[in-house]
C-alpha positions in Angstrom: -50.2 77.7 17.1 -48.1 74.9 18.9 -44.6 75.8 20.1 -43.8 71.8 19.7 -40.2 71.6 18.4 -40.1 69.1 15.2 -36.7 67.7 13.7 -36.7 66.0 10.5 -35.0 62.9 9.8 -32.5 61.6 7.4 -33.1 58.4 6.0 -29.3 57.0 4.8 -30.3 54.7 2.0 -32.0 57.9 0.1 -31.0 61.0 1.3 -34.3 62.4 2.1 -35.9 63.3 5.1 -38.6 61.3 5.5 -39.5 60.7 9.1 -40.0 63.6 11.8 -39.9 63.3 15.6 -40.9 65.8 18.1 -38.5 66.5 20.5 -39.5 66.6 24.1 -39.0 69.8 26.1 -37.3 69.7 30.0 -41.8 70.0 30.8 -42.3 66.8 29.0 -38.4 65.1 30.3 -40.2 65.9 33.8 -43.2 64.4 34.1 -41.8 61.3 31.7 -39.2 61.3 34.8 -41.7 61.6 37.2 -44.6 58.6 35.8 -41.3 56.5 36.3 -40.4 57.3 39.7 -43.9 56.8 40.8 -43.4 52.9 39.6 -40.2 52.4 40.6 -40.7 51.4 44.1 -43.2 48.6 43.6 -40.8 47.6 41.0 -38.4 47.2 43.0 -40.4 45.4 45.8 -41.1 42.7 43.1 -39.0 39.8 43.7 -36.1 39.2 41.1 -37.9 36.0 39.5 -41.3 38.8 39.0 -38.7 41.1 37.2 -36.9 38.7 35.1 -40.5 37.0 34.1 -41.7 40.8 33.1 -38.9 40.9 30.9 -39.5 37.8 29.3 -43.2 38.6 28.5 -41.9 41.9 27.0 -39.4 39.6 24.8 -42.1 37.5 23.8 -44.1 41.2 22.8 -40.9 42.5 21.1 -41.4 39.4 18.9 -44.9 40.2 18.0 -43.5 43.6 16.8 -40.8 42.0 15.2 -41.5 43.1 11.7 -42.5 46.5 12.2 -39.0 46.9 14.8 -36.9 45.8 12.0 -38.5 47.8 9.3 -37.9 51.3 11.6 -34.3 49.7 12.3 -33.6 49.5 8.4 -34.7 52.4 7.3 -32.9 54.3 10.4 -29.4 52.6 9.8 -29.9 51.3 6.3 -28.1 48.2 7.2 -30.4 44.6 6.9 -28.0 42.0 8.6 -26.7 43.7 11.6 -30.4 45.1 12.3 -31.9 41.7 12.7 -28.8 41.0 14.6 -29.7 44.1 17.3 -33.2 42.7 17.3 -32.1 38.8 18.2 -29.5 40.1 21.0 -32.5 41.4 22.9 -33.1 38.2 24.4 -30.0 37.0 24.7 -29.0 40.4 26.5 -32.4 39.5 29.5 -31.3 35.7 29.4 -27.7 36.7 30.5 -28.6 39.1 33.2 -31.0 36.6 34.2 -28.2 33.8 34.9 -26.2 36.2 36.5 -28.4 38.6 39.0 -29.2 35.9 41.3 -25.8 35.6 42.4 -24.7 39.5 42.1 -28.5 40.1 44.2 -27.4 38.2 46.8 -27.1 39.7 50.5 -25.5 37.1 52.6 -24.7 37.6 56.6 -20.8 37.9 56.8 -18.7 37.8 59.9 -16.3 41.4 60.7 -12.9 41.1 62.2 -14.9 42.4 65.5 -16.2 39.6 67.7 -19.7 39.6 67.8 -20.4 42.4 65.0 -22.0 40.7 61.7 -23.0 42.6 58.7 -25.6 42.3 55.4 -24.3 44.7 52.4 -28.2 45.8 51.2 -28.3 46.0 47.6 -30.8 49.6 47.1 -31.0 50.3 43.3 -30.7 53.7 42.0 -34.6 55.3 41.6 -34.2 56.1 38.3 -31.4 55.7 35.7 -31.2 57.8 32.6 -29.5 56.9 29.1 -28.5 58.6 26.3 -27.6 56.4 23.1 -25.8 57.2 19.8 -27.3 56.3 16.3 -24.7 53.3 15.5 -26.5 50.9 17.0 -30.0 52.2 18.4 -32.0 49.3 19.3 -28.8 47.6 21.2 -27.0 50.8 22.3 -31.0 52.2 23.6 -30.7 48.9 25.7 -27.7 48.0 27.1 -27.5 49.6 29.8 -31.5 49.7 30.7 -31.9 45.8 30.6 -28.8 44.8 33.7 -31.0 48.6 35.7 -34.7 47.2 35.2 -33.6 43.7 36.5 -31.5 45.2 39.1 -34.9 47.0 40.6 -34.5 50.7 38.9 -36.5 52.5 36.3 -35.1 54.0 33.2 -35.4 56.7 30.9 -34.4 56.6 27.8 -32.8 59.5 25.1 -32.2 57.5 21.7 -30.6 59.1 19.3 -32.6 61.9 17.5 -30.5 60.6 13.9 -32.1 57.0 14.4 -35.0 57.6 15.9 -37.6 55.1 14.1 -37.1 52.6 16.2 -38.8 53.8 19.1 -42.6 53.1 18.3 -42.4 49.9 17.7 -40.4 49.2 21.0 -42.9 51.0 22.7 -45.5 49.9 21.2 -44.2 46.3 22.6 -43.7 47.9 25.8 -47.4 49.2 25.7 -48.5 45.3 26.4 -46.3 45.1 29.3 -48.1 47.4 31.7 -45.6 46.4 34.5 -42.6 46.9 32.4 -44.2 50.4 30.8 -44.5 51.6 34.5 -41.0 52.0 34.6 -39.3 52.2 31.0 -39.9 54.9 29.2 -38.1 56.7 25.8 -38.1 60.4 25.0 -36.8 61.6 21.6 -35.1 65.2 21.4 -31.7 65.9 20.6 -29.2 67.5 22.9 -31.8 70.1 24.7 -33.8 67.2 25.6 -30.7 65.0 26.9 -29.7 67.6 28.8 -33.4 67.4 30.7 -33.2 64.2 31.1 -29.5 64.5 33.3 -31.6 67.1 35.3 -33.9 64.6 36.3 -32.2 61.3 36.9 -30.1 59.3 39.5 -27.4 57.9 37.7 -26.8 58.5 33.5 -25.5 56.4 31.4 -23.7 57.6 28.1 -22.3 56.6 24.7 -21.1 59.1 22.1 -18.6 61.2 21.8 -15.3 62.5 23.9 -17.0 66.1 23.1 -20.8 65.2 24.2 -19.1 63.1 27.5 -17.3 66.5 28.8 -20.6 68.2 28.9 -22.6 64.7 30.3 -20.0 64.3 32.5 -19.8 68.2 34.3 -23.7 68.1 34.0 -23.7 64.8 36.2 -21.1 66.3 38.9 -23.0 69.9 39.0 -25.7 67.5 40.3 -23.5 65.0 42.1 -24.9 61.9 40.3 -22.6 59.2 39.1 -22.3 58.9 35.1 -21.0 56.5 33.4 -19.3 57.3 29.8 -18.5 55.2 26.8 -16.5 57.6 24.6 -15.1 57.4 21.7 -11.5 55.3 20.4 -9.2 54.8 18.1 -8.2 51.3 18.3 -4.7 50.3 17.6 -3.6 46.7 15.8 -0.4 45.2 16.1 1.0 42.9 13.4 3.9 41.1 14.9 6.5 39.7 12.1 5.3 35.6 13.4 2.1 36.6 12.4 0.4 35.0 8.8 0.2 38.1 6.9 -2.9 36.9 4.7 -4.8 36.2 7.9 -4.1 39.2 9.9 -5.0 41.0 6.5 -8.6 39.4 6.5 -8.7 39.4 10.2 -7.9 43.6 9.9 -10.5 44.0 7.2 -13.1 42.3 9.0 -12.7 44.1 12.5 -12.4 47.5 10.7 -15.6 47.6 8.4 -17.9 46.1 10.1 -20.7 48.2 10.8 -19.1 50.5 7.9 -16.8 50.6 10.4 -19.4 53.1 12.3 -18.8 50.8 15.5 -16.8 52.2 19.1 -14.5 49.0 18.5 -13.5 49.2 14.9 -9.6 48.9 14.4 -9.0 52.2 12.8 -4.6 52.2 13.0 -2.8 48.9 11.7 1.2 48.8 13.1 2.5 45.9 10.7 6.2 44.3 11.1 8.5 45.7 8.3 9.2 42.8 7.1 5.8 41.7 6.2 4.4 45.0 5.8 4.5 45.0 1.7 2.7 41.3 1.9 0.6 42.5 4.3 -0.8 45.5 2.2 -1.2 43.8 -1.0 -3.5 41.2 0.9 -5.6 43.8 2.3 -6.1 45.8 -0.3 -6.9 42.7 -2.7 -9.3 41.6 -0.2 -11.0 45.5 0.4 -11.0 45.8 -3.2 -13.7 42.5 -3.2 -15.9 44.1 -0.8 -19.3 45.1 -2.3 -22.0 47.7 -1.2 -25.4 46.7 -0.2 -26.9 49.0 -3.2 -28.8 48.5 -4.4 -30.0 45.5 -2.9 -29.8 45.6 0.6 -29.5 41.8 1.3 -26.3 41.8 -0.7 -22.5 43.3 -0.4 -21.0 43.7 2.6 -20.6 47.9 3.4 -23.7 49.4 4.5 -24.5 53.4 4.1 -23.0 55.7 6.0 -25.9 56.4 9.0 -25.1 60.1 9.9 -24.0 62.6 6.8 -21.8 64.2 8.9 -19.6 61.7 9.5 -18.8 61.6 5.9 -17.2 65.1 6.0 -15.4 63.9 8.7 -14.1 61.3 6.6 -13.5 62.9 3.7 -11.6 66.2 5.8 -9.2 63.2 7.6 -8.2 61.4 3.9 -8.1 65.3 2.3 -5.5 65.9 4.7 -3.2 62.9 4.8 -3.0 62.9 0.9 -1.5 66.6 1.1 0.9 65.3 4.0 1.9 62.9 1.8 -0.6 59.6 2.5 -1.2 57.0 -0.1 -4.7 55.6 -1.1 -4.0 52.2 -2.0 -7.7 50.8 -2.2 -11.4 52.5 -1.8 -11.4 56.4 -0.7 -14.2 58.1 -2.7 -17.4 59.1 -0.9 -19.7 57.7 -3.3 -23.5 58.9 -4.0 -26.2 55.7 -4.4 -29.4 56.6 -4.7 -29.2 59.6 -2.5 -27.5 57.9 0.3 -23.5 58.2 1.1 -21.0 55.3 1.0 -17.6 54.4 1.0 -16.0 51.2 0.2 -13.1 50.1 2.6 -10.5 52.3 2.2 -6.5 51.3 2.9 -3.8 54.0 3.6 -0.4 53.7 3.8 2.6 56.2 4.1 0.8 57.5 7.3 2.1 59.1 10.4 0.9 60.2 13.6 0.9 64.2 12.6 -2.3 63.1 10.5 -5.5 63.7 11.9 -6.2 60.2 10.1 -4.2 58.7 12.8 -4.9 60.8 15.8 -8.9 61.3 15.6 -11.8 58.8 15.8 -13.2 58.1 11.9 -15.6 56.1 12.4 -15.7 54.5 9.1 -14.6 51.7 6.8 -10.7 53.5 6.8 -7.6 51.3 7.3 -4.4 53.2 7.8 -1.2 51.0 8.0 2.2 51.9 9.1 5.2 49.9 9.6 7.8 49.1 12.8 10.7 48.0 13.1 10.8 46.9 17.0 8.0 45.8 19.4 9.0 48.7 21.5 8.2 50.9 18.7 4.8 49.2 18.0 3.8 49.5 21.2 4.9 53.4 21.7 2.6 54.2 18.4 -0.3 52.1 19.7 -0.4 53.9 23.3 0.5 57.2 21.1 -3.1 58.1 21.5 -5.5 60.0 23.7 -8.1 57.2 23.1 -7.7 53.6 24.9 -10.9 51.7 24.3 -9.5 48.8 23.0 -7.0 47.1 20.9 -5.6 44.3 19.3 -2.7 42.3 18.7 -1.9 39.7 15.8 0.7 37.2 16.6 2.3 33.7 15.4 0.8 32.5 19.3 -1.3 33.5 22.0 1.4 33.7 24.2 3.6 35.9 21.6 0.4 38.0 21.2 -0.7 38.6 25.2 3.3 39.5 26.3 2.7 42.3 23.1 -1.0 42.7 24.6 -0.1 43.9 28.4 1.3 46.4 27.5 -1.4 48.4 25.5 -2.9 51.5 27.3 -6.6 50.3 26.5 -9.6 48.7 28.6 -10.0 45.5 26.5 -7.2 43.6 24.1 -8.0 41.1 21.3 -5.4 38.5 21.4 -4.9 37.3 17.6 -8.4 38.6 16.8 -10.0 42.3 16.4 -13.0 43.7 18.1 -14.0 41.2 19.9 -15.8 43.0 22.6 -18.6 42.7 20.3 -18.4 39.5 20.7 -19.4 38.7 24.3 -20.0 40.4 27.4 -18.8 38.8 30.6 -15.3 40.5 30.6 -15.4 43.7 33.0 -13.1 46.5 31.4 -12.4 50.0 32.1 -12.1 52.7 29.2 -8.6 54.4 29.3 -7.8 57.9 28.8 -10.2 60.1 27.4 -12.4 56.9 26.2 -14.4 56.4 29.1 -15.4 56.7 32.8 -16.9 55.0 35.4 -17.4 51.3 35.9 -17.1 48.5 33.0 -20.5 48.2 31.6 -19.7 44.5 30.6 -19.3 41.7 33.3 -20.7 41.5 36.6 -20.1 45.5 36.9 -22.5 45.8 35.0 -25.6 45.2 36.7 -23.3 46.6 40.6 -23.0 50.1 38.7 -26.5 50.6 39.4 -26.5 49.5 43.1 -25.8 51.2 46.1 -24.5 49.6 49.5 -26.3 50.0 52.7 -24.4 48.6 55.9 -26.8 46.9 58.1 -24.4 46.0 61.1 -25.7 43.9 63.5 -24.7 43.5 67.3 -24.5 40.3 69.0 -23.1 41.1 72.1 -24.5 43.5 74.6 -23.7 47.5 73.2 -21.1 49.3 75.3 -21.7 51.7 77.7 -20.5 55.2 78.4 -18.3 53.4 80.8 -16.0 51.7 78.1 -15.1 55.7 77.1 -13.7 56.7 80.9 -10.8 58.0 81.1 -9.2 55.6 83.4 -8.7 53.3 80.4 -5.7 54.8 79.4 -3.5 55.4 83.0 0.0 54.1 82.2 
């Protein structure tokens, strides 16, 4: 009888679980750890134009697969659009680092402020770099992190998520006709047990989920005094500011708080409005949430995608539950609804909020728009940093001017300047997480790819070395 561990899968269009994984014990972590380490050194020893070329042909075999790949990606996410979208950013993702890694690989000679000592900073990747991705986005969330590692010269091992875990055969059934690449990327599915194997075994861990899941990465990384690098969870403020067009920054709001089904790290998920627009402000937003379709039952039309994980609609129904009986308002959406099987909600607006809500203190993670009013920037500001969250934020303004002096002042690692969420947007901005959502280095920008290098001095003396003579003693008589 085989003691192999199954777990069933959800799909989020039906409701039924319809796809099964096995989940890999810390035996199988091990030796998946272990093939990779064996092929990371002549990986490394490849020169950057052999890696980036690798990488292209796996491109080129993730096309091939394209079909199958974006069947697994529906049917794990439920979601049409932003799945082929996951699939095209693949190679837009290699051709960036690709650009950039020249530059950051570089290891000129550089003078010291000693005469006749030189240096070279030797850029040694980490052996083998672990990830651990969430179910929002799998295919891009899987990668992000592996692609700037493999070009940089490490191997990677990766934990998808065990709630979208469909994906994974076709991407490694790609990866199956890149021998060169398969020496040195591999996937193993499981669910918490099996990314907690995969810490034990790594160099370096890369994370995104949530604030909960990161305390536990996190301690497990410093137990073993390897650097991890966590992208947590938010709650991402908007500021309205009174010079703003209330109409826009409605449809601006909308947009940067559903998409996805709002089931994205970067969603806007509080709205501060100026009083004096605040009433025009709502009516616009809920007018246009109340135009926003479902994609049910045809998948290539509506807006609002499933809900992936059927947990997160309890959460979601538990934070609106409890801002009613505080005394919250649902002005549009706000019914989990039941479509063939699988769990939606339309986009949902709020009003008559306040911060004793778990609505406006806890990550939602879904298509929920609360909006409160201010009466002074100094207030709006005070409610957006009111938060143990600081992944991002935005600010809505009649300029870009009125909109970045509002902006500085924001207690989060990124800030949309009239515009929301627009980290998804591009990549080459470094930025830190704030407060509890995040640590370690920015994984956008040039950081990046440096995350997973470490420095090796290799001084160099030009002159002749000193002798035991330049220590006597006689060198310090008054």
């Amino acid at each position: 009888m085989s003691d192999e561990r199954l777990l069933d899968v959800r799909n989020p269009r039906t409701g039924a679980y319809d796809y099964r994984i096995a989940a890999a014990d810390a035996a199988a972590v091990a030796a998946a750890a272990a093939r990779l380490r064996a092929g990371q050194p002549g990986w490394a020893a490849r020169s950057l134009e052999e890696r980036i070329g690798v990488l292209d042909e796996w491109v080129g075999a993730i096309e091939r697969h394209r079909e199958a790949l974006l069947d697994a990606l529906v049917a794990d996410t439920g979601r049409h659009f932003v799945s082929v979208a996951e699939i095209g950013g693949i190679a837009g993702t290699v051709q960036r680092w690709s650009r950039l890694a020249p530059e950051m690989l570089a290891e000129p000679l550089q003078s010291s402020s000693v005469p006749g000592i030189t240096y070279r900073t030797q850029l040694v990747p980490v052996p083998l770099v672990g990830a651990i991705s969430p179910w929002n986005f799998p295919l891009t969330l899987s990668l992000i992190d592996a692609i700037p590692a493999l070009i940089a010269g490490c191997a990677v091992l990766v934990k998808p998520s065990e709630v979208t875990p469909r994906f994974v055969a076709p991407l490694a059934a790609a990866l199956a006709e890149v021998p060169l690449l398969d020496a040195v990327l591999g996937f193993v599915q499981g669910d918490g047990d099996t990314g907690a194997a995969l810490i034990d075994n790594v160099d370096a861990v890369c994370f995104t989920g949530s604030v909960a899941t990161g305390r536990k990465v996190g301690a497990a990384a410093a137990a073993r005094f390897i650097p991890a690098f966590l992208e947590l969870g938010g709650k991402d403020p908007m500021i309205v500011m009174a010079s703003a067009d209330p109409k826009q920054a409605a449809a601006t709001a909308l947009r940067a708080s559903v998409t996805a089904t709002g089931q994205a790290c970067q969603s806007i998920e509080r709205v501060y409005v100026a009083r004096e627009n605040f009433g025009e402000f709502v009516a616009e937003l809920v007018a246009a949430a109340e135009r926003v379709g479902l994609n049910w039952p045809d998948i290539h039309e509506g807006h609002i995608g499933p809900l992936i994980f059927d947990r997160q609609a309890e959460t979601i129904r538990a934070q609106l539950e409890e801002a009613v009986a505080r005394g919250a308002r649902i002005r549009a959406g706000g019914e989990i609804e039941t479509h063939g099987g699988g769990l939606w909600i339309r986009p949902t607006v709020v009003t008559d909020v306040d911060h004793g809500m778990a609505l406006m203190r806890e990550e939602t993670f879904g298509p929920v728009i609360p909006v409160m009013p201010f009466d002074t920037v100094e207030e709006a500001v005070a409610l957006a940093n009111d938060s143990e969250f600081g992944l991002s934020a935005a600010v809505l303004a009649g300029s870009l001017e009125e909109a970045e002096a509002v902006g500085r002042h924001l207690e989060a690692g990124a800030v949309s300047l009239n515009d929301g969420a627009m980290t998804a947007q591009f990549y080459e901005a470094e930025k830190d997480s704030f407060k509890c959502s995040g640590l370690g280095g920015s994984r956008m920008g040039p950081a990046g790819m440096r995350r997973f290098l470490r420095r090796r001095a290799l001084i160099r003396q030009e002159n002749a070395p000193a002798t035991i003579e330049a220590l006597a003693e006689r060198h310090g008589r008054p």
